[in-house]
C-alpha positions as CSV (number, residue, x, y, z in Angstrom):
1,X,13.2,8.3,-19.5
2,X,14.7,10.4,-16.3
3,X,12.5,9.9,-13.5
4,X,13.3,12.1,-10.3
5,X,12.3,9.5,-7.5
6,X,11.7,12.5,-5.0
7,X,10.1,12.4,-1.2
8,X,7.2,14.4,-2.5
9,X,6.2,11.7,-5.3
10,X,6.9,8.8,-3.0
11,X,4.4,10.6,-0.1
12,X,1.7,11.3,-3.0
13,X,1.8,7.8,-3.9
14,X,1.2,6.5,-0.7
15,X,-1.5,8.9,0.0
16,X,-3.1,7.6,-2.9
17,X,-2.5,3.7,-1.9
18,X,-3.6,4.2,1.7
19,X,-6.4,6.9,2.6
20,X,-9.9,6.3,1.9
21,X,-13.3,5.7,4.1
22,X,-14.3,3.5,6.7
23,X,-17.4,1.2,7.8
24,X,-17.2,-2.6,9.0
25,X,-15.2,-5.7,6.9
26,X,-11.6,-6.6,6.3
27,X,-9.9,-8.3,3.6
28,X,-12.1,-11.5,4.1
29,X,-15.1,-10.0,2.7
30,X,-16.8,-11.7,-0.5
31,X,-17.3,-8.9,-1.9
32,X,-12.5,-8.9,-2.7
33,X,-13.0,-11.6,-5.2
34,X,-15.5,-10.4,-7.6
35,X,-13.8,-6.9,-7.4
36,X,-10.5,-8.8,-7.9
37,X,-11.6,-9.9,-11.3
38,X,-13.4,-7.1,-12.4
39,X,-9.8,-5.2,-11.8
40,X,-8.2,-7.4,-13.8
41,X,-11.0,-7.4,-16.9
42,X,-11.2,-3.7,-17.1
43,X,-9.1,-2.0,-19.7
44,X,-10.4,1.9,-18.4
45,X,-8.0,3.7,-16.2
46,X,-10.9,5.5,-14.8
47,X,-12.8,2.6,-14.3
48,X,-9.8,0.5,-12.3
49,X,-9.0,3.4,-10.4
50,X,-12.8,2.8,-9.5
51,X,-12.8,-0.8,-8.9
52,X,-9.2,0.1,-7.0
53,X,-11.2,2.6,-4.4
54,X,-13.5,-0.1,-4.0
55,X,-11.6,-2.5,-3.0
56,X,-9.5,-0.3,-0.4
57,X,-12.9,1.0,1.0
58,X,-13.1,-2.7,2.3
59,X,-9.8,-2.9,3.1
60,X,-9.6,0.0,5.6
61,X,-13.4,-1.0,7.1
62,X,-12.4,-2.1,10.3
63,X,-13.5,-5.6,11.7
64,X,-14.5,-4.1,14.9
65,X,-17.2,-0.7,14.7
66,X,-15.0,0.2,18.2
67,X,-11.8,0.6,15.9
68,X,-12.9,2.9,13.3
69,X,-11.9,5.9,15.4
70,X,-8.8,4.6,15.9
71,X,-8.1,4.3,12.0
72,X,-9.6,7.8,11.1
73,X,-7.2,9.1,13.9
74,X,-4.1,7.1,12.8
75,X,-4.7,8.0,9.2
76,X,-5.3,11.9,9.7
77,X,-2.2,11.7,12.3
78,X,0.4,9.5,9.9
79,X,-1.1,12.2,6.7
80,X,0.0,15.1,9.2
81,X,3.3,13.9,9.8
82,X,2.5,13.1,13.5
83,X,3.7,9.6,13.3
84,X,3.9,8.8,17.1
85,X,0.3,9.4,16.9
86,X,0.0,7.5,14.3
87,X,1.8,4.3,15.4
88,X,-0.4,4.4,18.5
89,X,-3.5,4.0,16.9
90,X,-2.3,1.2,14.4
91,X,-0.4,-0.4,17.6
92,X,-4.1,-0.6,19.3
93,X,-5.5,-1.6,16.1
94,X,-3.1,-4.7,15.9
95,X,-2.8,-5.4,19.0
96,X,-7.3,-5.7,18.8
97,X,-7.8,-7.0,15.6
98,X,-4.3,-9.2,14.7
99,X,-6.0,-10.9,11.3
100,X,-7.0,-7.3,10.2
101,X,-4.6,-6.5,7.1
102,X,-5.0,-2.8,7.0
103,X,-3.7,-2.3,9.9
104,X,-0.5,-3.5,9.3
105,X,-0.2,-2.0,6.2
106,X,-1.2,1.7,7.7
107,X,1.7,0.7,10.8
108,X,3.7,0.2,7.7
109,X,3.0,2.9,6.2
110,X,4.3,5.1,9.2
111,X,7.5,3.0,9.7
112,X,8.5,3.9,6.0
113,X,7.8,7.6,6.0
114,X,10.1,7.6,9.4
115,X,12.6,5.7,7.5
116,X,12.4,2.6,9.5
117,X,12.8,0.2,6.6
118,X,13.1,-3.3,8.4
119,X,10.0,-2.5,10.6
120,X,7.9,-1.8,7.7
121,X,8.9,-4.2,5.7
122,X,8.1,-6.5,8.3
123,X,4.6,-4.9,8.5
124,X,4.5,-5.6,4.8
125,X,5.1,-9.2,4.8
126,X,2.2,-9.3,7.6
127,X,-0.1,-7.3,5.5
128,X,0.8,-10.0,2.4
129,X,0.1,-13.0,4.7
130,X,-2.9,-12.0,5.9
131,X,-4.1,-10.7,2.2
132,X,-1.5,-11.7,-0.6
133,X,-3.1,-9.5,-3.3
134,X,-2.5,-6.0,-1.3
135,X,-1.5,-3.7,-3.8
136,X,-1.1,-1.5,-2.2
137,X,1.6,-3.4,0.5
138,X,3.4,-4.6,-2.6
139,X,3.9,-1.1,-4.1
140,X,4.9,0.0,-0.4
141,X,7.6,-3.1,-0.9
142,X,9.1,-1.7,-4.2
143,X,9.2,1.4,-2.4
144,X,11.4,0.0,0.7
145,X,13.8,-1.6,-2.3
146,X,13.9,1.7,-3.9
147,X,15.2,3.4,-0.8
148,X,17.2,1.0,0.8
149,X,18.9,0.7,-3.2
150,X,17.9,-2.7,-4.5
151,X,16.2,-2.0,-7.9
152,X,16.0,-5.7,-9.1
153,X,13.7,-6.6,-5.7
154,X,11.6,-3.1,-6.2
155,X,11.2,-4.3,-10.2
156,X,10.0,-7.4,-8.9
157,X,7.8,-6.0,-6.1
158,X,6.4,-2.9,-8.7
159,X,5.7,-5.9,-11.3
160,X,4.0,-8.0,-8.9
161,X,1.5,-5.2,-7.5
162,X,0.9,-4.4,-11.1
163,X,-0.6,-7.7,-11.8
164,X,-2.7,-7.5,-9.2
165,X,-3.7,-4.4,-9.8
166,X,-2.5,-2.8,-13.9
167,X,-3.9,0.7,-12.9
168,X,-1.6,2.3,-11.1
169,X,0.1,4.9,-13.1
170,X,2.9,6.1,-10.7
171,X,3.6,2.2,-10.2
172,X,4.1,1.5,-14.0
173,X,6.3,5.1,-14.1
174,X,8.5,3.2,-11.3
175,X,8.9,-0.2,-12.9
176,X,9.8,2.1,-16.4
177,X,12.6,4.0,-14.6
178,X,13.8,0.8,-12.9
179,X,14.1,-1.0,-16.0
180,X,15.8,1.4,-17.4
181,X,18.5,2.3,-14.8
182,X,18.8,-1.7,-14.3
183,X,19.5,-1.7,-18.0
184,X,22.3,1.1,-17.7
185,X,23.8,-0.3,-15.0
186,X,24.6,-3.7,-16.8
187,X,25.6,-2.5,-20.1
């Protein structure tokens, strides 16, 4: 299978990681673990795509009610390409709220659509410290591989997000493509 890894693809998938609503809780809420499960348990596309939405509707509720402007505007700003707009309102979000995941995952977000590799894969590491089954930052780190042209760490990053999370259908078309180019590559 040829898959043409192009900027278009790679900006539709993070659009559909990243933008959803907003309301009040973080990736601390007790509502992550049963969602967790039920992700893992459910064999319908349709109904992990679901349980997916769900679980990023907490993730991008901002601990503070005072920061949900700042999200809507830094999400609207980084999906219209207007990233110093964009790093501004994550920058106050983290600089507020430095235990809120999302927030480093949206700055992260913006630093890879720039290009700036190392400073969103820094973002990414916070994001996993602060919630280790993000997804969505562990997609974003098979995307950094990708681009920065280490396939074996984007396989392993694509594979780990998958377990995590098994309905993601551009994810598993990425970790096809990488095992096959890894494959021609050692033959």
């Amino acid at each position: 299978m040829d898959i043409k890894i192009t900027r278009t693809k790679v900006i539709i998938l993070l659009v559909s990681l990243f933008v959803t609503s907003s309301a009040l809780a973080d990736q601390n809420d007790p509502r992550l673990d049963t969602l967790f499960k039920s992700l893992q348990s459910d064999d319908s596309i349709v109904s992990g795509e679901d349980i997916a939405d769900r679980i990023w509707d907490i993730w991008i509720e901002t601990p503070d009610p005072s920061l949900e402007s700042k999200m809507k505007n830094g999400v609207l700003a980084m999906s219209r390409h207007n990233f110093d707009t964009a790093l501004k309102s994550f920058d106050t979000i983290i600089e507020t709220a430095p235990d809120y995941a999302e927030g480093w995952n949206k700055r992260a977000t913006v630093y890879f659509m720039m290009g700036q590799y190392n400073s969103s894969m820094s973002d990414v590491h916070r994001t996993l410290g602060l919630e280790p089954r993000h997804f969505g930052a562990l997609s974003g780190m098979g995307l950094i591989f990708m681009a920065t042209g280490n396939d074996q760490r984007a396989l392993q990053a694509f594979q780990e997000a998958i377990k995590v999370n098994p309905h993601m259908p551009t994810v598993h078309e990425y970790i096809n493509y990488l095992k096959e180019k890894i494959e021609r590559n050692t033959i």
